[in-house]
N, C-alpha and C positions, 0 to 999 in steps of 0.2 A: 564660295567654293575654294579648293585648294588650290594653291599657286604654284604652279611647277615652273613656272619662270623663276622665281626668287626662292625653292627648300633646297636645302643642302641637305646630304645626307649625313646621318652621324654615323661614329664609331663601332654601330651596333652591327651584327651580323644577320637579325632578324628581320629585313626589308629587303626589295627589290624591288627595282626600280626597272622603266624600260619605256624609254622617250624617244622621239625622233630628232635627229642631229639638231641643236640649237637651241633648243624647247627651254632648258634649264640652263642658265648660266652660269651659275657657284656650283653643278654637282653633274660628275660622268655617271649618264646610264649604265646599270649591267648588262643592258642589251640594246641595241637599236629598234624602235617601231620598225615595222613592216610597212609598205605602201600597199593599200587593198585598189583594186580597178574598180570601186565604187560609189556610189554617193557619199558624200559623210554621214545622211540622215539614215542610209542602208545598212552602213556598217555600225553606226549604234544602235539601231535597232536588233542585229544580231546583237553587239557586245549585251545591250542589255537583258536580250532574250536568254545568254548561257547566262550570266550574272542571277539571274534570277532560278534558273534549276539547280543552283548550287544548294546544296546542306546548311542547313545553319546559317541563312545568307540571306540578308533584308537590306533593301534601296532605306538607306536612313535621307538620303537628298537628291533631286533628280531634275536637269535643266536642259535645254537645247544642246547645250556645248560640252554640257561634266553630269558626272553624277557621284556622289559618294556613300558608301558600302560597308556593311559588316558582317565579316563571317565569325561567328564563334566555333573554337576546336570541340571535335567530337565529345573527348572523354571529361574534361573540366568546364568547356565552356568559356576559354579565355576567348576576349576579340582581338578577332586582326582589324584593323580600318583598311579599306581600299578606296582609291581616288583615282579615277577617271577622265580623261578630256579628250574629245572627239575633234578632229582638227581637218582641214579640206587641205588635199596634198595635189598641188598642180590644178590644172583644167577640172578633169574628172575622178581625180584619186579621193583617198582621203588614206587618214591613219589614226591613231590615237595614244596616248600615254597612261600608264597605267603604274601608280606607287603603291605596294600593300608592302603592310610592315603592322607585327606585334603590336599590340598596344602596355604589354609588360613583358618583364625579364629580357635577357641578354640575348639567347641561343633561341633560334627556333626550329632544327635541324631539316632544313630548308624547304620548309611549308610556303613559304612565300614566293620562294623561286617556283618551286613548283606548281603552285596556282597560275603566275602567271604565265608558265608555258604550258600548263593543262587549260587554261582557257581561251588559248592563243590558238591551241588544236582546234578545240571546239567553236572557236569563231570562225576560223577556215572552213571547218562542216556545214557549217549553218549557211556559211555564204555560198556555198558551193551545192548545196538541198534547193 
């Protein structure tokens, strides 16, 4: 599974990234993880529940702690990769990290960012259902 301990991120503007403080060493998140007040096993159960009503969107890998992801764009069909890992935050929290990023060209005019904050909604729903 992917290592967000050791990926940097590149030059590109087509990823986003969004780990909790420490997680990655060589690369600053664009956004900080959340701490959720729940299991870690509850809170991937949601992530992987909206992960799964997405469009275009198939579990290519899937483990206790990660899972890795690919949506392809509506109109063409490019994939994005998305990488996952589920992480126990304190006593009873947890949180998780999550990289999607293009798999070609430069520009994605911010498809990436905003999956991960339109799935970030919908994990809040689902925990909150």
């Amino acid at each position: 599974m992917f290592e967000f301990e050791t990926m940097r991120l590149s030059w590109r503007p087509n990823q986003y990234l969004m780990a909790p403080s420490g997680l990655c060493r060589y690369s600053k998140p664009h956004t900080l993880s959340p701490t959720f007040q729940v299991p870690v096993d509850e809170l991937r159960d949601a992530v992987m529940a909206v992960a799964r009503r997405q469009p275009r969107t198939e579990v290519v890998a899937e483990n206790g702690a990660a899972a890795k992801l690919l949506q392809r764009s509506k109109t063409f069909r490019f994939p994005d990769d998305i990488d996952v890992r589920f992480l126990k935050q304190g006593e009873d929290g947890s949180t998780f990290a999550i990289y999607s990023r293009a798999r070609y060209g430069i520009r994605d005019f911010g498809v990436n960012r905003a999956r991960v904050r339109d799935w970030l909604s919908q994990i809040h729903d689902e925990l909150a259902a």
